[in-house]
C-alpha positions in Angstrom: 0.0 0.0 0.0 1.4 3.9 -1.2 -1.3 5.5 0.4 -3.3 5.8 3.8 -6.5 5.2 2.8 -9.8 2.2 3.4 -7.9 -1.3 4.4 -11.1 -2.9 5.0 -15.5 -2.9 5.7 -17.8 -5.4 7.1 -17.7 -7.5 3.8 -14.0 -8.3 5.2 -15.3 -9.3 8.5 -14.8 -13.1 8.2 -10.9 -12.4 6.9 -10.0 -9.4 9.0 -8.3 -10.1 12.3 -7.8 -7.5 15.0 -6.2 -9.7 17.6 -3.7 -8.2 19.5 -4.5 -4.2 17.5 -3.8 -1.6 20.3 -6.7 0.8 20.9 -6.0 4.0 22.4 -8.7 6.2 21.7 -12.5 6.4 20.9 -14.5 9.0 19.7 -18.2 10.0 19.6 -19.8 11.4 16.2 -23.4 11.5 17.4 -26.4 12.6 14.8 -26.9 16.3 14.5 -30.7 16.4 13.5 -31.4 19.8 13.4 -28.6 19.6 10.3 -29.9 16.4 9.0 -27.5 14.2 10.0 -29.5 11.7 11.3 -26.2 9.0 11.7 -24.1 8.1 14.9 -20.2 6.5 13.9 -18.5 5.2 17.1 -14.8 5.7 15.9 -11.2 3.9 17.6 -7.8 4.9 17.1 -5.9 1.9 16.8 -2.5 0.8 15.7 -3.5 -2.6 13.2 -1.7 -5.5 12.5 -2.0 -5.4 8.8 0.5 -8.3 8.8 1.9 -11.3 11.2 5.7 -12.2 9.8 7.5 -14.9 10.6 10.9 -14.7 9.6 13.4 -17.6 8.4 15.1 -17.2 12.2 11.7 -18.0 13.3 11.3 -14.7 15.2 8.0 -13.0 15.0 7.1 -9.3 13.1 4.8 -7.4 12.5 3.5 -5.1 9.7 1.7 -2.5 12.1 0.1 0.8 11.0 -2.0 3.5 12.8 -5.8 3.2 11.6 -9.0 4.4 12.3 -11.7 1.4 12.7 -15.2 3.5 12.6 -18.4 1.7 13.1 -21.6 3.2 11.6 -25.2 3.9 12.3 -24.1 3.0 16.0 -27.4 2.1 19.0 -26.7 0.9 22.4 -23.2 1.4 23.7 -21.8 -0.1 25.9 -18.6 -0.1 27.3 -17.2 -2.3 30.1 -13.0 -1.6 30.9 -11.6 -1.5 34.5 -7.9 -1.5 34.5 -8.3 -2.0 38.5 -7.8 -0.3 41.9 -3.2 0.1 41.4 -3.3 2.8 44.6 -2.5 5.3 41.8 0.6 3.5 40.7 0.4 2.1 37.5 -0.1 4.6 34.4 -2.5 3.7 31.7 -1.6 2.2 28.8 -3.3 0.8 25.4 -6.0 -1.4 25.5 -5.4 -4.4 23.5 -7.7 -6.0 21.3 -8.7 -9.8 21.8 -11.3 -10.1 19.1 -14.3 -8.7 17.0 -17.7 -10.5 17.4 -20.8 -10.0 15.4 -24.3 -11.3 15.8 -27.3 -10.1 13.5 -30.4 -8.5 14.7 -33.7 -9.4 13.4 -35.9 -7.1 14.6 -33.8 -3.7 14.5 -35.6 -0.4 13.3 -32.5 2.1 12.6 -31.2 0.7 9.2 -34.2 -0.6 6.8 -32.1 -1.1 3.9 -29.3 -3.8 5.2 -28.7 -6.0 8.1 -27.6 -4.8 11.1 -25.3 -6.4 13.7 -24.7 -6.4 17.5 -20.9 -6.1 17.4 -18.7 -7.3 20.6 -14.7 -5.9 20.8 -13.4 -8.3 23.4 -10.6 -6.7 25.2 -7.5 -9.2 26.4 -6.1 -6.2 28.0 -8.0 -4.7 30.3 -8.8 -8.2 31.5 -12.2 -9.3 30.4 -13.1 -5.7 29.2 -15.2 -5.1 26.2 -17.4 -2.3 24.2 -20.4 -3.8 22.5 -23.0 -1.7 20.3 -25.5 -2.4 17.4 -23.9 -1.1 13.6 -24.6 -1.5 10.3 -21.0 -2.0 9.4 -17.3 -0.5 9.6 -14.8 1.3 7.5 -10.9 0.1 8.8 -8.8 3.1 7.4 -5.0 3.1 7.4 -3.8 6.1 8.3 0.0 5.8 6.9 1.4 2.5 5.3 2.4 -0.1 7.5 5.3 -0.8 9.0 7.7 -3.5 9.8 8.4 -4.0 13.7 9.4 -6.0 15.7 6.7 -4.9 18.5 3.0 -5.1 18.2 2.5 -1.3 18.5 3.6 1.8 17.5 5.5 4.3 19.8 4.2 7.4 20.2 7.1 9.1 17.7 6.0 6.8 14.9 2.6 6.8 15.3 2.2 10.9 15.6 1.2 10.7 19.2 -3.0 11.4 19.2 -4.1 12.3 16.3 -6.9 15.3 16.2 -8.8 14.7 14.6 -8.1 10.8 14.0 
């Protein structure tokens, strides 16, 4: 890939993995009615694995870049993370993607003209955390080509810190 730009949608769902895909950040667009903008997009800041390498030494890469994962039409957030009770010892630090769940909904009244899924991000850091929400879909964007690396993140210095907006 030359250019940032869409990496993947919902019709990639079954391929796409996000295992391990560091989120740092989510954002909010809610529906402006009075503008007739009747949509809500739940967006995440994320660094994606586009690629797991395993080299001939047997040592494990990874082609990482910083993307935007935006969910659209979103209903019914919510959001479950506790990173726990440290005495105010232990900074914050990227939550880390386990997996993405979907499940249809039958009976759902926002989107007429396409399915629409309850999605689940299970979290494997914090432990047992997860946002779940109802969406018609998502847009994965890469913000920047990927890079190799030998970590599953970005720092902050290649990533561009936070992004505003991301």
């Amino acid at each position: 890939m030359s250019e940032p730009g869409p990496f993947a949608t919902q019709a990639d769902f079954e391929e796409l993995s996000l295992h391990d895909d560091a989120l740092y950040a989510l954002r909010l667009d809610t529906a402006d009615p009075e503008n007739a903008l009747w949509r809500a997009d739940l967006a995440l800041d994320i660094d994606h694995i586009a690629k797991w390498v395993c080299g001939a030494d047997k040592r494990m890469r990874f082609r990482v870049a910083p993307a935007t994962l935006t969910f659209h039409h979103v209903t019914d957030l919510a959001l479950a993370v506790d990173w726990g009770d440290s005495g105010h010892r232990t900074a914050l630090h990227p939550m880390a993607i386990d997996r993405l769940e979907r499940e249809a909904v039958a009976d759902q009244k926002i989107c007429l003209d396409r399915p629409y899924w309850r999605w689940t991000i299970a979290l494997n850091w914090p432990k047992d955390g997860r946002i779940a929400f109802g969406a018609s879909g998502f847009t994965l964007c890469l913000r920047a080509p990927p890079i190799l690396s030998d970590q599953q993140q970005l720092s902050p210095l290649v990533r561009g810190g936070t992004p505003a907006p991301f």
